[in-house]
N, C-alpha and C positions, 0 to 999 in steps of 0.2 A: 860420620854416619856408620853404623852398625849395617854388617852385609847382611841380606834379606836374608832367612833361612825358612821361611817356611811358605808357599804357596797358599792364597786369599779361596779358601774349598766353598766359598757362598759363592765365587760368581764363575763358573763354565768355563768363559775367553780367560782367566786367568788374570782379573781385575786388580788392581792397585786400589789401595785404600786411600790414597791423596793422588789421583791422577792429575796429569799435566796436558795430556793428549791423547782422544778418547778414539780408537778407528772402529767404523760400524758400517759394516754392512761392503767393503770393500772391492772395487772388483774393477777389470781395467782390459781394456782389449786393444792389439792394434791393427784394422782390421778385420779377417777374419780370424785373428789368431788372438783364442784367449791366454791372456796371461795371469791374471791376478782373480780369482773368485770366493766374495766372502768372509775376507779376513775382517776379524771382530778380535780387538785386544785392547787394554788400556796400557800406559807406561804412567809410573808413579815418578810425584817430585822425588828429587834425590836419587831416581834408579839409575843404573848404568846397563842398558840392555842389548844384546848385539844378536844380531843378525844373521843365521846361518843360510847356505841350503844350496843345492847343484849349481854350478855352473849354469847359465841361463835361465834359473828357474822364475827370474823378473824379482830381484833383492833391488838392483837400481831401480827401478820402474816402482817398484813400494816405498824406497827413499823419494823419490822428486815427488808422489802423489802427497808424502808427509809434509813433505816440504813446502808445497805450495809453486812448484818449479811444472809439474802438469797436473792436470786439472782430472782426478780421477773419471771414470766412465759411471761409475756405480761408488753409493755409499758416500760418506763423508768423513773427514779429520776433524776433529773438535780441537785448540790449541785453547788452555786456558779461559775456558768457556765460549772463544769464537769458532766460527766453521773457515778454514781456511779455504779461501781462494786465492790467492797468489800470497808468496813469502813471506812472513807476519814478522813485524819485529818482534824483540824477544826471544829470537832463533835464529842461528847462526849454521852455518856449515862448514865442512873443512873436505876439501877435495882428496885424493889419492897424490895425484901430481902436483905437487909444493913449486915445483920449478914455473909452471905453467900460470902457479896461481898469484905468484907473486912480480911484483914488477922491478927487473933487473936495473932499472938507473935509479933507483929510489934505496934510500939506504934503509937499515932493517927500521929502525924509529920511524921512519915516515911511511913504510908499509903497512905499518902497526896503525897509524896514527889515519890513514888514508878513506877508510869505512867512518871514521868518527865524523868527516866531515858535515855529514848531512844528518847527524845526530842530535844538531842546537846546541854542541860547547862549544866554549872561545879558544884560541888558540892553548893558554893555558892551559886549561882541562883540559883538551883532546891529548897533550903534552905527558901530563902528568896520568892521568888514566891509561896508553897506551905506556909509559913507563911500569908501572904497577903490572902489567898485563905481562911483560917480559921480564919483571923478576920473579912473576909465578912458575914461568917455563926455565929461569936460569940464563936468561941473557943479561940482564944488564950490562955486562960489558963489551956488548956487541952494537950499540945500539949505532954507532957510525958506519958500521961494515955493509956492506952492500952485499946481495945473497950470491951471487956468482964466488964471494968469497967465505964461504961458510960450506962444511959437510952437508949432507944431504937429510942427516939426521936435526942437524942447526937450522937448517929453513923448514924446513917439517914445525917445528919448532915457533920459528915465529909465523908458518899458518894458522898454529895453535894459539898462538897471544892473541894473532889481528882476529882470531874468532871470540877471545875472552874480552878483548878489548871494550867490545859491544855490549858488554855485561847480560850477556843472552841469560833465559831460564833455561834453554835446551837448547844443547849441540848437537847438533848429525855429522855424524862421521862415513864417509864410503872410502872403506880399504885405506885409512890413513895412512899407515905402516908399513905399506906392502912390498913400496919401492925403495926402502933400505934394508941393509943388513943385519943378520939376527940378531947381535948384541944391543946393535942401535934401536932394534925394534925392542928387544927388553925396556929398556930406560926407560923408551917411550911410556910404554903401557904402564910400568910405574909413576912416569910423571903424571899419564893422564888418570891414575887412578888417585897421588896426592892433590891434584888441581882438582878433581870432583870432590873429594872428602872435606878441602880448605872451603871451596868457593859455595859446596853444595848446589850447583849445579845436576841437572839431568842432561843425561848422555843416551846417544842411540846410535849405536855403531856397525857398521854391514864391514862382513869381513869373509875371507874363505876360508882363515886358519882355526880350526878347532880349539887349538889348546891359547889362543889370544883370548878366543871366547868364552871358553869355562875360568878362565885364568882370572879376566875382567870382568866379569858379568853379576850383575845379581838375579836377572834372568836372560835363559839363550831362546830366543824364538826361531824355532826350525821352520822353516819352508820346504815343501815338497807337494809334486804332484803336477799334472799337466791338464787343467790351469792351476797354476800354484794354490795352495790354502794352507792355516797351521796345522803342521804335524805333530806338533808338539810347543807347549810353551812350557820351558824347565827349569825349574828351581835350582839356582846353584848354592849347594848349603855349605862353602867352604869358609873355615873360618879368618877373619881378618886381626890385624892386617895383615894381608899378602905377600907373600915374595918368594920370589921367581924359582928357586932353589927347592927349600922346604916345600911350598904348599906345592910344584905341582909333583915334588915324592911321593905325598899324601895317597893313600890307598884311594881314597876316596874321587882324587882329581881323575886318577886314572877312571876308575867306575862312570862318571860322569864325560870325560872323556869319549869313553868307549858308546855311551848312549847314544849321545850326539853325534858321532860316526855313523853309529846304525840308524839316525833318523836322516841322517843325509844319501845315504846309501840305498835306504832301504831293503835291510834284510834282517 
């Protein structure tokens, strides 16, 4: 898939021409405390779109409304032409905390293998499918290992298969990468951007680190404001393929960069 380069100027919220997952009219309170007012934006098949904006400005609280994990206050989620009310197959998620989400007496194949169950394959398929699923991430030769023995970037890793395993159309991601170390968070972001380009998959990623998100993104949707609303939905016209070195040298990455600092910051 070729990176987005140019903003959809017929539709305002900054529409996708093959949308996957339509939000209209958003809005969410807990309380008396508004958090979320308003948000109207599409995310296109194939996009890979992340998530910015303050500290507390309610980016979790817009992930679970996506998700089908709470039930927004205002407006709706369209997933594939349905209104989501609770978690839609076809959409998967991947936590921040790999350690938490995976289950330590189970080895990495059977972690992988564990969401298929209530999918309708046979042992077989569930077998062979969650194998596939970890030689997209680079485990195959882990698949006996249990995660307590593996890096933290390695189970990261197969939170990421056991989400591909389900053959979702769209992953959410909240802060995948947060809790490992820079280098491992590089790899990361390149594997997750060769696993989007292979499988074509759409991605939707919340994250605090700027340069993950111009890095990744084919668009960064900024949140700001108290109650949150977009600040901005930004085109990243960087060209592909990506890598970590070069492209964020690029004059350009900085400039886009530096946007997205001043939409988070605002000044």
């Amino acid at each position: 898939m070729k990176t987005q380069t140019t903003l959809n100027k017929g539709k305002p919220d900054g529409g996708a021409s093959d949308p996957v997952m339509r939000i209209r009219g958003l809005g969410h309170s807990y309380g008396e405390r508004r958090v979320l007012e308003g948000l109207d934006f599409e995310v296109g098949r194939g996009e890979l779109m992340c998530v910015v904006g303050p500290s507390g400005v309610g980016k979790t609280t817009l992930l679970e409304c996506l998700t089908g994990l709470r039930r927004p206050g205002e407006g709706e989620v369209v997933f594939d032409g349905q209104r989501i009310e609770a978690p839609p197959r076809g959409l998967a998620i991947v936590f921040q905390d790999y350690s938490r989400s995976l289950m330590p007496w189970l080895s990495v194949l059977d972690n992988v293998v564990l969401p298929l169950r209530s999918a309708g394959l046979d042992k077989a398929e569930r077998e062979r499918t969650a194998l596939e699923a970890l030689a997209e991430v680079g485990l195959s030769d882990f698949t006996g290992h249990y995660p307590w023995q593996l890096s933290g970037g390695m189970q990261q890793r197969v939170a990421i298969a056991r989400a591909l395993a389900y053959r979702p159309a769209v992953v959410v991601m909240d802060e995948p990468f947060a809790s490992v170390d820079a280098q491992t968070r590089a790899d990361l972001e390149d594997l997750l951007l060769r696993v989007r380009d292979h499988l074509g998959i759409t991605v939707l990623l919340v994250t605090h680190d700027i340069d993950e998100a111009v890095y990744l993104s084919d668009r960064v949707l900024a949140l700001g404001g108290k109650p949150a609303g977009i600040r901005e939905l930004l085109t990243v016209d960087l060209p592909a393929p990506r890598e970590q070195v070069s492209t964020k040298a690029l004059p350009r990455f900085a400039e886009l960069r530096s946007q997205v600092y001043r939409l988070i910051r605002d000044v």
